[in-house]
FIZAPA-73354 format. One line per 8 residues: their letters; for each residue x, y, z of N, C-alpha, C. Coordinates in steps of 0.2 Angstrom, whole numbers, plus 5000, padded with zeros to 4 digits. Layout:
A> X Y Z X Y Z X Y Z; ...
# end
This chain:
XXXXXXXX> 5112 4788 5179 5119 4792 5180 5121 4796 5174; 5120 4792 5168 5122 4795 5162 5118 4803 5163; 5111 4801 5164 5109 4808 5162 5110 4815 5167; 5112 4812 5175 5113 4816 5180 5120 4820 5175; 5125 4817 5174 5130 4818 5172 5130 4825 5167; 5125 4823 5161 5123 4827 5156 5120 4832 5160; 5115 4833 5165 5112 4839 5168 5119 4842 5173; 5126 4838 5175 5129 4842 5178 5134 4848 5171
XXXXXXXX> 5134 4845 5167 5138 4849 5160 5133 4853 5156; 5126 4851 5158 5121 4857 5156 5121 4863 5158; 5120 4861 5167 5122 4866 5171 5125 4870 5171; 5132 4870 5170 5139 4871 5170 5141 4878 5166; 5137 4874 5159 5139 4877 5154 5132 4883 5150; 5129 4880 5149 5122 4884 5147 5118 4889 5153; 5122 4888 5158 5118 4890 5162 5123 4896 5167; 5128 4899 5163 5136 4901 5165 5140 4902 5160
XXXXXXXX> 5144 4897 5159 5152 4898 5157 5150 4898 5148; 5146 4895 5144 5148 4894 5139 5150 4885 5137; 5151 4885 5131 5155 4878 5131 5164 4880 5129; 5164 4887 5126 5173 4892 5128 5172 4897 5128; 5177 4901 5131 5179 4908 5133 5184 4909 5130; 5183 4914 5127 5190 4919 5124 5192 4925 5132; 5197 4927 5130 5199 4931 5137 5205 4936 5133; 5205 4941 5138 5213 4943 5136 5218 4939 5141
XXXXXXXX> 5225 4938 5137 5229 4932 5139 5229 4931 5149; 5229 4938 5151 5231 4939 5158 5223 4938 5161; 5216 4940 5160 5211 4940 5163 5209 4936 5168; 5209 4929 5168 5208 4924 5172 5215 4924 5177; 5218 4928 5177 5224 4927 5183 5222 4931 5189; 5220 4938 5186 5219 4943 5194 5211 4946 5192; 5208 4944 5186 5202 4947 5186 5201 4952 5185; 5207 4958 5183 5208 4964 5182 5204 4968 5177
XXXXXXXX> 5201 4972 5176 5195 4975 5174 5199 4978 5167; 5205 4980 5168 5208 4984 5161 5211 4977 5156; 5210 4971 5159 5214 4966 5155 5207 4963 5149; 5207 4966 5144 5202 4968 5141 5202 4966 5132; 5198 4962 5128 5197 4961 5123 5197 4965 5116; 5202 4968 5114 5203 4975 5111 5199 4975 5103; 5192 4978 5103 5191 4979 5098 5185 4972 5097; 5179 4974 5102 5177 4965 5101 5172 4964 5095
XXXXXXXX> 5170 4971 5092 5165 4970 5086 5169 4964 5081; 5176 4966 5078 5179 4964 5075 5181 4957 5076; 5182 4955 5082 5184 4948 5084 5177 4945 5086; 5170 4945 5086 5163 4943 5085 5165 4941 5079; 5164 4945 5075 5161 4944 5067 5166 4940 5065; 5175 4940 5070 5178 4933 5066 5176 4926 5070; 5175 4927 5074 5171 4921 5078 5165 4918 5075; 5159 4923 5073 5155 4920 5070 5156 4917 5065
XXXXXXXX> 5162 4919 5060 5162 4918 5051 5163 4910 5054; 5167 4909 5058 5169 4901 5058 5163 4896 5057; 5156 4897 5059 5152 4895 5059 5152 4887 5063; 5155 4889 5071 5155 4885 5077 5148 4884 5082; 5144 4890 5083 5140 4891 5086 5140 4897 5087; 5136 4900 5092 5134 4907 5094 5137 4910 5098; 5139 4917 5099 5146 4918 5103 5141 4927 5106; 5144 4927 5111 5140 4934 5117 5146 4935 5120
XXXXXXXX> 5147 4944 5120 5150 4945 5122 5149 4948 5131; 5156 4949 5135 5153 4950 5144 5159 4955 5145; 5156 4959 5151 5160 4964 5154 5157 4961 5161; 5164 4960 5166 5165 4960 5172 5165 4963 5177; 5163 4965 5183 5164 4970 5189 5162 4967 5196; 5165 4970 5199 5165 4968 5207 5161 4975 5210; 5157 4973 5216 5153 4981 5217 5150 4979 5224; 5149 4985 5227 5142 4983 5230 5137 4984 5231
XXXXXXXX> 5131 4981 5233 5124 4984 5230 5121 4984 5236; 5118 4988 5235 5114 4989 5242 5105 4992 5242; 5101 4990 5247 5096 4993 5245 5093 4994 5252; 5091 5000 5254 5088 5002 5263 5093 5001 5266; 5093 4997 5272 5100 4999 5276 5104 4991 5273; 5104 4986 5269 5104 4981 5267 5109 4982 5262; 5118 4979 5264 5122 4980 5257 5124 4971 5255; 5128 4972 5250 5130 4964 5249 5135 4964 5244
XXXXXXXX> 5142 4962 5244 5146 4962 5237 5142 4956 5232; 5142 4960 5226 5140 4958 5222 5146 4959 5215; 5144 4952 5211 5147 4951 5204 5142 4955 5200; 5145 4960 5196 5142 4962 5189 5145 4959 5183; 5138 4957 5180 5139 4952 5173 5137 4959 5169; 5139 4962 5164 5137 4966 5158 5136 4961 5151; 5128 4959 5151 5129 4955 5145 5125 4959 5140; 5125 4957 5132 5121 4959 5128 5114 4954 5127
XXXXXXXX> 5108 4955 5130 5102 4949 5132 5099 4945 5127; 5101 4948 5120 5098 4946 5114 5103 4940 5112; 5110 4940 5113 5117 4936 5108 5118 4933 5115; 5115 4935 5121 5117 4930 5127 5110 4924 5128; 5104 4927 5125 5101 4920 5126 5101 4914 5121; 5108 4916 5113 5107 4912 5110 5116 4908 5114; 5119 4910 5118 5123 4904 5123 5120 4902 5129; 5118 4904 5131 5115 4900 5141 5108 4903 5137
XXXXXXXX> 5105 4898 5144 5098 4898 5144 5095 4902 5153; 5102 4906 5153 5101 4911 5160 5089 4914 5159; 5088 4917 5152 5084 4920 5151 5077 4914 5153; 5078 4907 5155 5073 4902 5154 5074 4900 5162; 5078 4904 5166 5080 4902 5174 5077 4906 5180; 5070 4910 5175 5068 4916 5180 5065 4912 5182; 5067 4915 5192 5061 4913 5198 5056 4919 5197; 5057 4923 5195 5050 4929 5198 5054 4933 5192
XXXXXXXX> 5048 4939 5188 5050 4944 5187 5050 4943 5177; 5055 4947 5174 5057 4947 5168 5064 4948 5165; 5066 4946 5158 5071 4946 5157 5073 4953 5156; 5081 4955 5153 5083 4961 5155 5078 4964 5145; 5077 4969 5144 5076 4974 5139 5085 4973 5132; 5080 4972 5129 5086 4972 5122 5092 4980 5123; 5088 4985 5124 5093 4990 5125 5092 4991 5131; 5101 4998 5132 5099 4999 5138 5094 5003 5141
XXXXXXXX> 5092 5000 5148 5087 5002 5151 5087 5003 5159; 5092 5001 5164 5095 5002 5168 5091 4997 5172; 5089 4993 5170 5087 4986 5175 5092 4980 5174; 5091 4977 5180 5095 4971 5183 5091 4966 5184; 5095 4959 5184 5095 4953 5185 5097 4951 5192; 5094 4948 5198 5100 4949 5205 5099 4940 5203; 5105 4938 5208 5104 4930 5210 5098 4929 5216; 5096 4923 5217 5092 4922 5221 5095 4926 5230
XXXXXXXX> 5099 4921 5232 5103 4924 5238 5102 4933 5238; 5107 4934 5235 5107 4941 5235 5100 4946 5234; 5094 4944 5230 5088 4945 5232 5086 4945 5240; 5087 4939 5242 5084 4939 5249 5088 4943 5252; 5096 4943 5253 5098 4949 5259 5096 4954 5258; 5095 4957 5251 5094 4962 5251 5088 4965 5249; 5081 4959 5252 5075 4959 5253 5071 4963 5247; 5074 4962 5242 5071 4966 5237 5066 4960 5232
XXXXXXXX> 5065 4963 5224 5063 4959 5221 5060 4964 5213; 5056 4960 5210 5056 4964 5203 5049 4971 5205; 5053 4977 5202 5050 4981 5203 5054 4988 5208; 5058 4984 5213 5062 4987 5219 5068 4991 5216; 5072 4993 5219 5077 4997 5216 5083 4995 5221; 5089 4994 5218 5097 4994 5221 5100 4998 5218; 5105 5002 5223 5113 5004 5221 5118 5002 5221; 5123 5003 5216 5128 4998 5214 5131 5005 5214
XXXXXXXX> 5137 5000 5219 5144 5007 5220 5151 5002 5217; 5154 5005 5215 5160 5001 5211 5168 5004 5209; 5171 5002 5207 5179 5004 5205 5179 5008 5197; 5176 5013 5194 5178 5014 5187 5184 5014 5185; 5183 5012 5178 5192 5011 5176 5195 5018 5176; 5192 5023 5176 5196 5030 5174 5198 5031 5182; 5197 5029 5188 5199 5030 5194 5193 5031 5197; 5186 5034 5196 5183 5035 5197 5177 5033 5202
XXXXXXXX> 5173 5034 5207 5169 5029 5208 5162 5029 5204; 5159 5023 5202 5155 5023 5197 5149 5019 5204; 5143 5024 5203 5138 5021 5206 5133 5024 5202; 5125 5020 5204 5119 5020 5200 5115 5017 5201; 5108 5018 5200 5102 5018 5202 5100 5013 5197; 5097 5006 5199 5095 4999 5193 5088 5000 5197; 5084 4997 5192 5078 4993 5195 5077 4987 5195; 5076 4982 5198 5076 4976 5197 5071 4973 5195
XXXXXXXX> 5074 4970 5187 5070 4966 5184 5066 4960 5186; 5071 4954 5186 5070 4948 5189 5075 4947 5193; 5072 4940 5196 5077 4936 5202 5077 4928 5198; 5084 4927 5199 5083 4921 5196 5083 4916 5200; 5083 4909 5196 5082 4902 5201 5090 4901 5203; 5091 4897 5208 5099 4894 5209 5101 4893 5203; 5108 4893 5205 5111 4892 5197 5118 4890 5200; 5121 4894 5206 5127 4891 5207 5129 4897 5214
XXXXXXXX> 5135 4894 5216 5135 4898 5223 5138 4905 5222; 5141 4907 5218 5144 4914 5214 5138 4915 5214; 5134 4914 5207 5130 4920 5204 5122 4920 5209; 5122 4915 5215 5118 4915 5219 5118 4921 5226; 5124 4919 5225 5126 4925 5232 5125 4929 5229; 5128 4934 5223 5131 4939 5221 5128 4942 5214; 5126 4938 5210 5125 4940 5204 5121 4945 5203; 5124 4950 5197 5122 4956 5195 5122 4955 5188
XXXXXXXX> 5116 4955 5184 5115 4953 5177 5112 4961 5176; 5115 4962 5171 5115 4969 5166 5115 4971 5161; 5113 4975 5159 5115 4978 5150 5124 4979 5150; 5125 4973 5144 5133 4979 5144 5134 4985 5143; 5129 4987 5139 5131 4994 5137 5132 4999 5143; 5125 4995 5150 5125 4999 5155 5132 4998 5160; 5132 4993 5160 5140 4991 5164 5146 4994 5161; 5146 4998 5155 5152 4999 5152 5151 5007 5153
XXXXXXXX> 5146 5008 5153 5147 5015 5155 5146 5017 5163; 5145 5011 5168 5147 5013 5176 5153 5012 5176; 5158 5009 5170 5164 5006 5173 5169 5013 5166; 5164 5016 5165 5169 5022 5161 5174 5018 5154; 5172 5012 5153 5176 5009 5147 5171 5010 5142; 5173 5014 5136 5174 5016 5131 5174 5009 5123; 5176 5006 5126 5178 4999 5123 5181 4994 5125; 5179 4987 5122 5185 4981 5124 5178 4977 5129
XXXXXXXX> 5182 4970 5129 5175 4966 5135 5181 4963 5137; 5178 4960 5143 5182 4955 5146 5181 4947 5144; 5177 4945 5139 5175 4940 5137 5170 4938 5133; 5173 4933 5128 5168 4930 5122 5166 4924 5126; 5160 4921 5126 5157 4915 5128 5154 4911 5120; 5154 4907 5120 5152 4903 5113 5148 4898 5116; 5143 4896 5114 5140 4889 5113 5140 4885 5106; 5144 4880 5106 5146 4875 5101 5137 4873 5098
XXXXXXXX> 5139 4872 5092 5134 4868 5088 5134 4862 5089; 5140 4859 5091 5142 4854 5092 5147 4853 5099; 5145 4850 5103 5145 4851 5111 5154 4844 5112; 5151 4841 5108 5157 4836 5110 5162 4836 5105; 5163 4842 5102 5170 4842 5097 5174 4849 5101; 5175 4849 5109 5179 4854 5111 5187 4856 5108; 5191 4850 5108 5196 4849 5105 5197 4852 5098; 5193 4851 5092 5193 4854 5088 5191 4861 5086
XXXXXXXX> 5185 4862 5089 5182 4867 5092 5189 4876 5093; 5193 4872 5099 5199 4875 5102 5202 4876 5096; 5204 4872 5092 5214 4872 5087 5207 4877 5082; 5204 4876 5079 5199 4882 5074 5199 4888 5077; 5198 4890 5082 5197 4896 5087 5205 4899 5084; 5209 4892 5089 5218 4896 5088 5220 4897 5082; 5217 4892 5076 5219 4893 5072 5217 4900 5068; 5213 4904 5068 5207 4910 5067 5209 4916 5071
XXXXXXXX> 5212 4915 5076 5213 4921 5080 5220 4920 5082; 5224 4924 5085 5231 4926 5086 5230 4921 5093; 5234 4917 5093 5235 4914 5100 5239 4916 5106; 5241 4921 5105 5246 4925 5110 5241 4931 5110; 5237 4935 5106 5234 4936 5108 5227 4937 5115; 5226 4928 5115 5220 4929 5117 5220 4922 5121; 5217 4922 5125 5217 4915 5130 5210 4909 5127; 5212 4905 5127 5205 4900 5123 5206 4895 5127
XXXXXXXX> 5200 4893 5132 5198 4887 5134 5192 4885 5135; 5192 4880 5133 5183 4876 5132 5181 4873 5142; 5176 4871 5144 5172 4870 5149 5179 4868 5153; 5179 4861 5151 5184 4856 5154 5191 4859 5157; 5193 4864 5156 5196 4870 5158 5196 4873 5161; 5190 4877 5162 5188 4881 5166 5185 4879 5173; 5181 4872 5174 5180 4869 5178 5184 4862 5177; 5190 4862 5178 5193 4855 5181 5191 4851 5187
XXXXXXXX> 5189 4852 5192 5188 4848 5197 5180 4844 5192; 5175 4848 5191 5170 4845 5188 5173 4837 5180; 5179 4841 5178 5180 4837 5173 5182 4829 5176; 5186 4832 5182 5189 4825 5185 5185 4822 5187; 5177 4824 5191 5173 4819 5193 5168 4817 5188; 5165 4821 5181 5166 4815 5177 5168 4809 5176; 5175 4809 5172 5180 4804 5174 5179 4800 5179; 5178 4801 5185 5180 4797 5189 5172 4793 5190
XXXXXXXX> 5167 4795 5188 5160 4796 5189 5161 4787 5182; 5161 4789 5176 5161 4784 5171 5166 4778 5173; 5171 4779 5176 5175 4772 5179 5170 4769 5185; 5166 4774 5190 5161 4771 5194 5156 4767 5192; 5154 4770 5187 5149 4766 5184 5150 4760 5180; 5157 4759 5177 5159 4753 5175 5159 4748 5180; 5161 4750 5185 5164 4744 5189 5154 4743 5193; 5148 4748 5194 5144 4744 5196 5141 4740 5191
XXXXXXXX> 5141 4743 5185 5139 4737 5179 5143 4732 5180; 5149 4731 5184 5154 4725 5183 5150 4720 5188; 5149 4724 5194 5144 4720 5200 5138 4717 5199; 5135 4722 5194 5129 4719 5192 5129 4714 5188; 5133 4715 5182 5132 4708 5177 5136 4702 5182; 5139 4701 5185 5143 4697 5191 5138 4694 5193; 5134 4698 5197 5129 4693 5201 5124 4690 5194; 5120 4693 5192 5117 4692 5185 5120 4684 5184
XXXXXXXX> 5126 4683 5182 5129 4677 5180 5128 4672 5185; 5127 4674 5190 5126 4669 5198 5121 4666 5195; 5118 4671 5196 5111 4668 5193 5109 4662 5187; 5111 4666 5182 5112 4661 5176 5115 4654 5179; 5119 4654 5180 5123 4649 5180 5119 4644 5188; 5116 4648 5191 5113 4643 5196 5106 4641 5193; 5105 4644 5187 5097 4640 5184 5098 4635 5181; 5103 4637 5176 5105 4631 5171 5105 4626 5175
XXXXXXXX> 5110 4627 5179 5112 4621 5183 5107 4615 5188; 5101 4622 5188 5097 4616 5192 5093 4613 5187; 5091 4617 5181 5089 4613 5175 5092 4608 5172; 5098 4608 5174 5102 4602 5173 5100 4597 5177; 5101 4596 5183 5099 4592 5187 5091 4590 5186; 5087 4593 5187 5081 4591 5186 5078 4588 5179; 5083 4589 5175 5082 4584 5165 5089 4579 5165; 5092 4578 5172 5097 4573 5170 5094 4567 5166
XXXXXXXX> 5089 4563 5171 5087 4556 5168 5084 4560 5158; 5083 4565 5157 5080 4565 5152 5086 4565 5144; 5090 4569 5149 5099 4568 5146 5100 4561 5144; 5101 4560 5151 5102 4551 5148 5100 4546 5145; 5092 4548 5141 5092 4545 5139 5094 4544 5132; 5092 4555 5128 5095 4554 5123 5102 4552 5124; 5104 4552 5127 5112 4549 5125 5112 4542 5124; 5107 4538 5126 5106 4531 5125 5103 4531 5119
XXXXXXXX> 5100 4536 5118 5097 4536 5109 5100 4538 5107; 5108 4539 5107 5112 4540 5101 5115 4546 5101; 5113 4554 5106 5118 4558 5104 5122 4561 5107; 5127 4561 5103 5133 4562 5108 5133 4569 5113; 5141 4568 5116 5143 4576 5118 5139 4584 5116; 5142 4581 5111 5143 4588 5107 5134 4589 5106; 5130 4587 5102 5123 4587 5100 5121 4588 5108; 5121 4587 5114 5119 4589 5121 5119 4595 5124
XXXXXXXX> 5128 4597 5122 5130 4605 5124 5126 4608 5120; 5126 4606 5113 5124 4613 5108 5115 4613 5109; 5112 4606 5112 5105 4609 5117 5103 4612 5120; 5108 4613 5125 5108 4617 5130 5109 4623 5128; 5114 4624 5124 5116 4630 5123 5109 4634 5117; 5107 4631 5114 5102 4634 5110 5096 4636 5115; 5093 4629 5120 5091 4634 5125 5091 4641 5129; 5098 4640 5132 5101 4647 5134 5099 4652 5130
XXXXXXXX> 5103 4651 5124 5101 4657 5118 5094 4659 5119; 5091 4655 5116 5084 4657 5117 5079 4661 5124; 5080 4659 5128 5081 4662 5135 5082 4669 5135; 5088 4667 5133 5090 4676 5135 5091 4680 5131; 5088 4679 5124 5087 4684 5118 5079 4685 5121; 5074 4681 5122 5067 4684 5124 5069 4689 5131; 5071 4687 5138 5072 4690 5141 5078 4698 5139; 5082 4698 5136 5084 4703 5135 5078 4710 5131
XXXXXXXX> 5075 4707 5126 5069 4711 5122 5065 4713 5129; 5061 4708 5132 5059 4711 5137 5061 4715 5141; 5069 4716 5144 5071 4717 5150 5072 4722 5147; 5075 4723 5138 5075 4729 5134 5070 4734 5134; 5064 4733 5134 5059 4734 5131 5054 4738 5138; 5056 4735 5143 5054 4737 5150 5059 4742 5152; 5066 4742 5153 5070 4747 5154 5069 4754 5150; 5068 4752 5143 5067 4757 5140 5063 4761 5140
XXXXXXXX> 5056 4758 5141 5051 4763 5142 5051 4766 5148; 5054 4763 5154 5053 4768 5161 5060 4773 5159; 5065 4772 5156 5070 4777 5157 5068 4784 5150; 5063 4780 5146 5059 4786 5143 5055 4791 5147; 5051 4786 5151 5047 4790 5156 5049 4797 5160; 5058 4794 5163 5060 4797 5166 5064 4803 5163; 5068 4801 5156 5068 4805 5152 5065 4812 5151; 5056 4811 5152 5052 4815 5148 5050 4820 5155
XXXXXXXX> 5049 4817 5158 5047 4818 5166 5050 4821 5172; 5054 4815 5173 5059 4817 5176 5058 4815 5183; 5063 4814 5188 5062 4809 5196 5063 4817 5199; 5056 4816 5203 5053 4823 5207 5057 4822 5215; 5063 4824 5215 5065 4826 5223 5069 4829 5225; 5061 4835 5224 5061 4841 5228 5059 4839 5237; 5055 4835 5237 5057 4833 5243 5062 4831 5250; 5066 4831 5245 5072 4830 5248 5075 4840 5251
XXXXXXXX> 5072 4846 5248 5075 4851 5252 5076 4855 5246; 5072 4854 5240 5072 4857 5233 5080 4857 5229; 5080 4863 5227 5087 4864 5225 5093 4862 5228; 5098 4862 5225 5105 4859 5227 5111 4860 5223; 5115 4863 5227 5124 4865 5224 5127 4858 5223; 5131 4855 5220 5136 4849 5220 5140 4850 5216; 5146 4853 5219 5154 4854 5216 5154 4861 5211; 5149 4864 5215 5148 4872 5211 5143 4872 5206
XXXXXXXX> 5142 4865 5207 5133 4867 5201 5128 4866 5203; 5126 4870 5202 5118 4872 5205 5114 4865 5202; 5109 4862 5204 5102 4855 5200 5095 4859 5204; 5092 4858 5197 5086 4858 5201 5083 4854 5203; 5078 4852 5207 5076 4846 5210 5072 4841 5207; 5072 4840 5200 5072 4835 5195 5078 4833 5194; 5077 4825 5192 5085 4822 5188 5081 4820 5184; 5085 4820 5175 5083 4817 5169 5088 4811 5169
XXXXXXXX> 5083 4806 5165 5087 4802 5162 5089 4804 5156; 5094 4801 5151 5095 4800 5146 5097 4795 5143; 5089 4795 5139 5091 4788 5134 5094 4787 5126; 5098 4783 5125 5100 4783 5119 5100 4776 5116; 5099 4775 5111 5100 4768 5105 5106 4763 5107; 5112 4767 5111 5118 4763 5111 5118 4761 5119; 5114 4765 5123 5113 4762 5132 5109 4756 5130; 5105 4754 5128 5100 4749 5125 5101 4743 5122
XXXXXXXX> 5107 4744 5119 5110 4740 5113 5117 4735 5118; 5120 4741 5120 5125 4740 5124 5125 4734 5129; 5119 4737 5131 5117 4733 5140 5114 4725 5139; 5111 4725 5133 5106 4720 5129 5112 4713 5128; 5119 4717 5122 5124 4713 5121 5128 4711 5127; 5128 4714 5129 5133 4713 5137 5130 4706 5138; 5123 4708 5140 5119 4704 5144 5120 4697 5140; 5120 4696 5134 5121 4692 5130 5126 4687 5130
XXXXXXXX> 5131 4690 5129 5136 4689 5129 5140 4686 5137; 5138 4691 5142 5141 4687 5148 5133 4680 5150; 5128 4679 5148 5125 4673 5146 5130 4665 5145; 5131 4669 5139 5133 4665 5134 5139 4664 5138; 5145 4664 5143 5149 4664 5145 5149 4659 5151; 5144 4662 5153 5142 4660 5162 5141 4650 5160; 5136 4651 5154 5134 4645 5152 5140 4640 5152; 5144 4642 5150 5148 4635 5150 5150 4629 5153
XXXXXXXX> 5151 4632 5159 5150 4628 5163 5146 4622 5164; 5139 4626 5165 5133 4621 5163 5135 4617 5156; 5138 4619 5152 5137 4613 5145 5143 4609 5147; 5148 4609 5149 5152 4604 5150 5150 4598 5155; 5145 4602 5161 5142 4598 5164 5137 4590 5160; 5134 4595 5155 5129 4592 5152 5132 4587 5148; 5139 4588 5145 5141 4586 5140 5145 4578 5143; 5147 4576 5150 5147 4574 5151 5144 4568 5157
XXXXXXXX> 5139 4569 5155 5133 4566 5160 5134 4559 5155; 5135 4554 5156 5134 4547 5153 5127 4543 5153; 5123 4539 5148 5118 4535 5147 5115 4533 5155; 5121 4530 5158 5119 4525 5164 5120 4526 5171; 5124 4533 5172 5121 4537 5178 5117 4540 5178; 5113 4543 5173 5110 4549 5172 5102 4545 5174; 5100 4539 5169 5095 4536 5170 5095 4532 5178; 5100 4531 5179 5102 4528 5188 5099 4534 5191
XXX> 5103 4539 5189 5100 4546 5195 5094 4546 5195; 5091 4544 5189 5083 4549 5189 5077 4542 5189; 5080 4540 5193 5074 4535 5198 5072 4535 5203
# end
């Protein structure tokens, strides 16, 4: 679960949005193509000095693209492909074909979807007709470089991946982007990340929001995803405890005459529970190493590998993010550690029972029972 969760933020972000977008304040409200990032060399270079991570800039457009009698509305992404592949890993997502050319070269990137409608693929040619800012209709002849894998239901239907230089000249803007994308060095310091951003650039200026922002329904089902899995680990170690506690217990039963006798030999309560209970211990530190040691290496396996089902109907959309039909695990030192002490510890718990039992078994029943 941990590691599906991590391939859904992988997705999300490396493969699309970034881990934050800068914007002009109004952008994200109508998508307006003139709501634009004024002067983005200068605001680069202040974003890089920060030394957060790698930042690429985007130009947006809406169009239609069309090829033979075949048209489709398409998203036009205007990226720069050298500073874009150091935030997504859009350039490691090809199905067929090549990445775009460091300058401009008038080749395109389509989504998968929008390849098939428009039956084309690398090598073929679409035109893209669209709005330019000066009023104008901007249209133009691409060749289509690559088609990419799923990615998500937007850039699958629709997606136009391009030189920005070339998008910025079908759309007649001069200058400005609609968008800084950044990938963090540091993926789980978004909070801080954000006030260094704000604190570095005019914040009335410019709109700043990291993943969790921008996709909220995803952030929520995180959330909701780690309280889910609390409560199955609550089910799990529950039963787990049934268990314990019904072995002890029949191991009780089955060493009562044995109880009984040391207690004729002298030892008390107390010297009987802390038997038991060093048994237990012992028990459940070998089975925990083991059960440790067993889990661990298959979720390595899985880790490195990965659970193959593609069988199930290949690829797959869930809540706007595209999976490819591998699931990774992820293992870490504290999943391992965690689960280990848990395990221990609700042991150690369960047990008690069983010692009281034990601690109260007297010389003269105990050897009466076990005749």
């Amino acid at each position: 679960m941990v590691g599906m969760l991590d391939q859904m933020v992988h997705y999300a972000t490396l493969l699309g949005s970034g881990h934050v977008q800068i914007h002009h304040p109004d952008y994200l409200e109508d998508h307006s193509i003139y709501d634009t990032v004024r002067d983005p060399e200068a605001v680069l270079d202040e974003v890089n000095a920060l030394g957060l991570g790698s930042a690429a800039p985007r130009v947006f457009a809406t169009a239609l693209v069309s090829s033979g009698q075949q048209s489709a509305g398409g998203q036009l992404w205007g990226i720069d492909p050298k500073l874009e592949a150091g935030v997504t890993e859009l350039h490691l997502h090809l199905a067929s074909g090549a990445w775009l050319a460091e300058g401009a070269d008038g080749q395109v990137i389509l989504g998968r979807n929008l390849a098939k409608t428009l039956s084309v693929g690398p090598g073929d040619e679409v035109i893209v007709l669209t709005q330019a800012a000066d009023g104008s209709l901007g249209n133009a002849v691409y060749t289509v470089a690559g088609v990419l894998k799923s990615i998500g239901e937007g850039l699958d239907r629709g997606g136009v991946l391009m030189h920005i230089e070339d998008l910025s000249a079908l759309l007649v803007m001069d200058s400005g982007i609609h968008e800084i994308a950044l990938r963090l060095d540091d993926p789980d310091d978004l909070a801080g990340a954000g006030r260094t951003l704000g604190a570095a650039l005019n914040g009335d200026l410019f709109d700043i929001r990291d993943w969790k922002r921008l996709f909220p329904e995803l952030s929520e089902y995180l959330r909701v995803s780690s309280g889910s899995m609390s409560i199955v680990l609550f089910i799990i170690f529950a039963v787990a405890s049934l268990g314990i506690v019904n072995t002890q217990l029949m191991s009780l039963f089955e060493r009562t005459r044995e109880v009984g006798i040391m207690r004729a030999l002298g030892m008390g309560p107390r010297a009987i529970a802390g038997l038991v209970l060093l048994e237990t211990l012992y028990m459940v530190l070998m089975a925990a190493v083991a059960g440790g040691a067993a889990g661990a290496a298959w979720s390595l396996r899985l880790e490195r590998s990965g659970w193959d089902i593609s069988w199930m109907g290949g690829s797959f959309d869930f809540i706007g993010v595209a999976f490819d039909p591998h699931l990774y695990a992820t293992l870490t030192p504290s999943a391992v550690i965690d689960s280990v002490a848990v395990m221990i510890v609700v042991v150690l718990v369960t047990t008690l029972y069983p010692l009281v039992r034990a601690a109260r078994i007297t010389p003269v029943d105990a050897i009466g029972r076990g005749r």
